[in-house]
N, C-alpha and C positions, 0 to 999 in steps of 0.2 A: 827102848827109848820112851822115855813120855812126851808130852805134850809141851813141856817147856825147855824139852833139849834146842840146843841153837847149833850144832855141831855142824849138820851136813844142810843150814840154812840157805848159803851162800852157793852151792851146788846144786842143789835142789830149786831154790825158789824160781828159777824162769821158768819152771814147768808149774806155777801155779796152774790149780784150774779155776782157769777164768770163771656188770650192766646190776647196779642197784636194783632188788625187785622189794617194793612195796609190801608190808609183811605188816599184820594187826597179831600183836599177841595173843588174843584171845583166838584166832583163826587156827592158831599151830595145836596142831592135838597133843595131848601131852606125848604118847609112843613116840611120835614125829623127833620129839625132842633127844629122848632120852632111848629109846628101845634099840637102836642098834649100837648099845657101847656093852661092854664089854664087863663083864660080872665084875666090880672091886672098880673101877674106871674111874668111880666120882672123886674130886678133890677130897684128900683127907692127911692129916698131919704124919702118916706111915710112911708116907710114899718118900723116898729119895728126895731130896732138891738137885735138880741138874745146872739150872742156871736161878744166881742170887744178885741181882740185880740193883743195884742200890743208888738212889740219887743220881742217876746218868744223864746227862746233856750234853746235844751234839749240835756242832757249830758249823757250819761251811762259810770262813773266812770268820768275817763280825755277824752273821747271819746265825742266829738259835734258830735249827731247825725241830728241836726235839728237848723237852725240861723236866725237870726235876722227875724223871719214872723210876719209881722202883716196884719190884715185883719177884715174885718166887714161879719156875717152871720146872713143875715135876715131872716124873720119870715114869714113860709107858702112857702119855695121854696125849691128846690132842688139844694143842691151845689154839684157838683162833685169834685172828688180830683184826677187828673192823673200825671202823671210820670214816669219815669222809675222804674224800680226795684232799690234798694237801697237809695233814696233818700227821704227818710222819711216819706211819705203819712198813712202808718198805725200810726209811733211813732206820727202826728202829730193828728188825729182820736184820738187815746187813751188818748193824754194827757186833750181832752176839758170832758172826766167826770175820769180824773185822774186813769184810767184803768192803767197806768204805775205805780202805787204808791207800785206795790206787786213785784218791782226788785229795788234790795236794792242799787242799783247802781245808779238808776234814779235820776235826778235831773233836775228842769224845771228855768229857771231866765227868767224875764217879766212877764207879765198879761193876765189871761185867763182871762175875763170880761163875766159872764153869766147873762144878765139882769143887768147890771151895777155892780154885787158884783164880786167879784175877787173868782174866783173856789181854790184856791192855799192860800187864805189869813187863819190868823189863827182863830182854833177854828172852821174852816168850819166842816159839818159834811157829809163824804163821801157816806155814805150810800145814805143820800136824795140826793143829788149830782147825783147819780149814780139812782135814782127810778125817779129824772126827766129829766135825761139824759142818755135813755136805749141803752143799744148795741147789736148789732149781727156780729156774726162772719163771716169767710168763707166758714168755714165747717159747715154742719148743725151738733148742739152738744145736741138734746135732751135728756131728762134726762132718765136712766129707771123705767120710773114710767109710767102710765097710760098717755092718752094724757090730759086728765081731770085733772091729778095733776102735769102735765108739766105747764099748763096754771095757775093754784092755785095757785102754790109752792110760786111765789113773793109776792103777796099777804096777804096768808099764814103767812108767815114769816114778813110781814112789819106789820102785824094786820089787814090788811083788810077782815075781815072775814066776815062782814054782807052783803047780796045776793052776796054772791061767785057765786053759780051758774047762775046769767046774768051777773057777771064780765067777765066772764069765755066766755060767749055764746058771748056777745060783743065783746070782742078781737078775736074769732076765727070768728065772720062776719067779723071785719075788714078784717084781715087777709085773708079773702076771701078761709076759710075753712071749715065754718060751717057746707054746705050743704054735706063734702066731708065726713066729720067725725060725724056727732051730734048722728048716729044712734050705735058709737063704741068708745064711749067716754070712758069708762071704757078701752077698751085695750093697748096694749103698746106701746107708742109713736112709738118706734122700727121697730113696723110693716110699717111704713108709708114710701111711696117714698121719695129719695132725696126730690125731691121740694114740696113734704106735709112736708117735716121734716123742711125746713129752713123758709116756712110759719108758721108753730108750733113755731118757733122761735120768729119772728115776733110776733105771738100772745103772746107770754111770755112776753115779753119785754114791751107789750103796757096792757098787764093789767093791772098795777099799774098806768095807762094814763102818760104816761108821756109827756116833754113839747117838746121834741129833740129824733131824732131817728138816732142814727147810723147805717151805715152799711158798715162793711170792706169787698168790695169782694163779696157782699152776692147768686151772681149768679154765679161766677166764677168755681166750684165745680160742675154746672148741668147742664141738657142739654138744647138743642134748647127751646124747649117747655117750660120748666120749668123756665128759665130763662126769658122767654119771660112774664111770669104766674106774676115772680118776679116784673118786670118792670110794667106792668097793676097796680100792686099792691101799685108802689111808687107815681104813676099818682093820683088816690085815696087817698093816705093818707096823702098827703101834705095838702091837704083841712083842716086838723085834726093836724099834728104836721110839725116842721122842720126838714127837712131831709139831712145829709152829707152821701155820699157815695165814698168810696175809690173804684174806679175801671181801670181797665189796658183796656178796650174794648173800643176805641174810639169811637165808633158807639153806643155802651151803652149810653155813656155820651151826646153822638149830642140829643140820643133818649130822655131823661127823665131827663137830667138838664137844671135848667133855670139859673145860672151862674158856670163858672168854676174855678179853680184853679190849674194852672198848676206847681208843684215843680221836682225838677230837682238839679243836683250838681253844687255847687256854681266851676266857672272855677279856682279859685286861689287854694283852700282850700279845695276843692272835699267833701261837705259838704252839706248835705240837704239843702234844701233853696226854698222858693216860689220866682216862675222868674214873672209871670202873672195870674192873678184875674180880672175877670168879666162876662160880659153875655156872657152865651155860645156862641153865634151865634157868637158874635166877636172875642171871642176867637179861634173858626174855620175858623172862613171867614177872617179875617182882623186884625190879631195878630199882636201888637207893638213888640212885642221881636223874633231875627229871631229864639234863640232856642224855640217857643213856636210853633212858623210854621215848625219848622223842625220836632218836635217829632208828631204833628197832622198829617200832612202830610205823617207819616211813614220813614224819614231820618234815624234816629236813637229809639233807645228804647229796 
């Protein structure tokens, strides 16, 4: 099956699954920036395009929440998404596996390009869309059900039923929770700290392997430690999928992205907009746009 079969659409789809810190460039050492990526990491014209982007704007009713971006995300890196608050970094996150499509207001013009198919073109079939383009939230949102059938449930539900049980054990080593839980796998997600729960996330998301991993925020909700847990975690898995992360923690982003994107309100029109895109380091160190230096920098935000 690929990605734009529509066949078992209508069967399947009701089991869809659903602090700024002050940063001076010159203060970031350079290692800081760059030393925990990964040999071949940096942008460069070899790498795959996963998603091809082109002129997108996204509307809620008559309302532009998001204009004219276009943009290339390669395959096996980590792109960060920063900006202010209101300027569209989660609506633009939601629309690359059409997570906006359940507010009836929504509406996208341009091309999401995933692997050269257009995510938005017709006849696409959402579900798969969304099983190889997984998300995670801000909050950690486990289900109540056992932590064993948190990890199942996608699966489950998409048919994946043969060796559930090393699907299951897979995603929670990924996720770098196995050793925390394997002996209380029956009990209830519930019980688990913030940052086991948004790990348990994470391992949900990636048992049906997917090809793309979102994350809105996903450390923002937990603490030092835990967040820290988070970020180990993104370093590792890039090896294995591509990863977009919407984050407000400048120092997050120097840590564990290897290009950024920086969107910000368009100055006429006060409208979502990407201002500058590229490798992080330059977009810390030596930004073309002066509001890309201004909000890294801590000017505004």
């Amino acid at each position: 099956m690929t990605v734009w079969d529509t066949a078992e659409e209508s069967a399947r789809d009701g089991g869809t699954v659903p602090g700024r810190v002050r940063i001076r460039t010159d203060d970031v050492p350079a290692p800081t920036i760059a030393s925990r990526r990964t040999q071949g990491a940096r942008i460069n014209e070899s790498r795959p395009v996963v998603f091809d982007i082109r002129d997108m704007s996204v509307y809620y009713g008559s309302n532009r929440a998001l204009m004219g971006t276009s943009m290339k995300i390669r395959r096996n890196l980590v792109t960060a998404v920063i900006g202010p608050s209101g300027c569209g970094k989660s609506t633009f996150i939601r629309s690359l596996n059409r997570m906006n499509d359940s507010i009836p207001t929504f509406r996208l013009t341009g091309e999401v390009l995933y692997h050269g198919h257009d995510v938005y073109g017709p006849g696409v079939n959402r579900v798969e869309v969304r099983r190889r383009i997984g998300m995670v939230f801000q909050k950690p949102n486990p289900f109540p059900k056992t932590i064993y059938d948190n990890v199942a449930w996608a699966p489950r539900n998409l048919g994946l039923r043969s060796d559930l049980d090393e699907r299951v054990e897979r995603a929670l080593k990924q996720a770098a929770l196995w050793d925390e839980v394997k002996h209380r796998l029956r009990t209830s997600a519930l019980g688990l700290s913030g940052g086991q729960q948004q790990r348990l996330c994470i391992a949900r998301a990636i048992a049906v392997e997917p090809d793309v991993l979102l994350l809105d925020e996903p450390a923002s909700a937990l603490d030092p430690v835990s967040a820290a847990a988070i970020e180990e975690l993104m370093h590792s898995l890039k090896n294995r999928y591509t990863i977009v992360i919407v984050t407000h923690n400048m120092q997050q982003a120097a840590r564990v992205a290897d290009q950024t994107a920086f969107f910000s309100l368009d100055r006429i029109d006060q409208v979502g907009t990407l201002i500058e895109y590229g490798d992080t380091e330059t977009i810390f160190r030596s930004p073309r746009d002066t509001r890309t230096r201004d909000y890294v920098t801590g000017q505004f935000g």
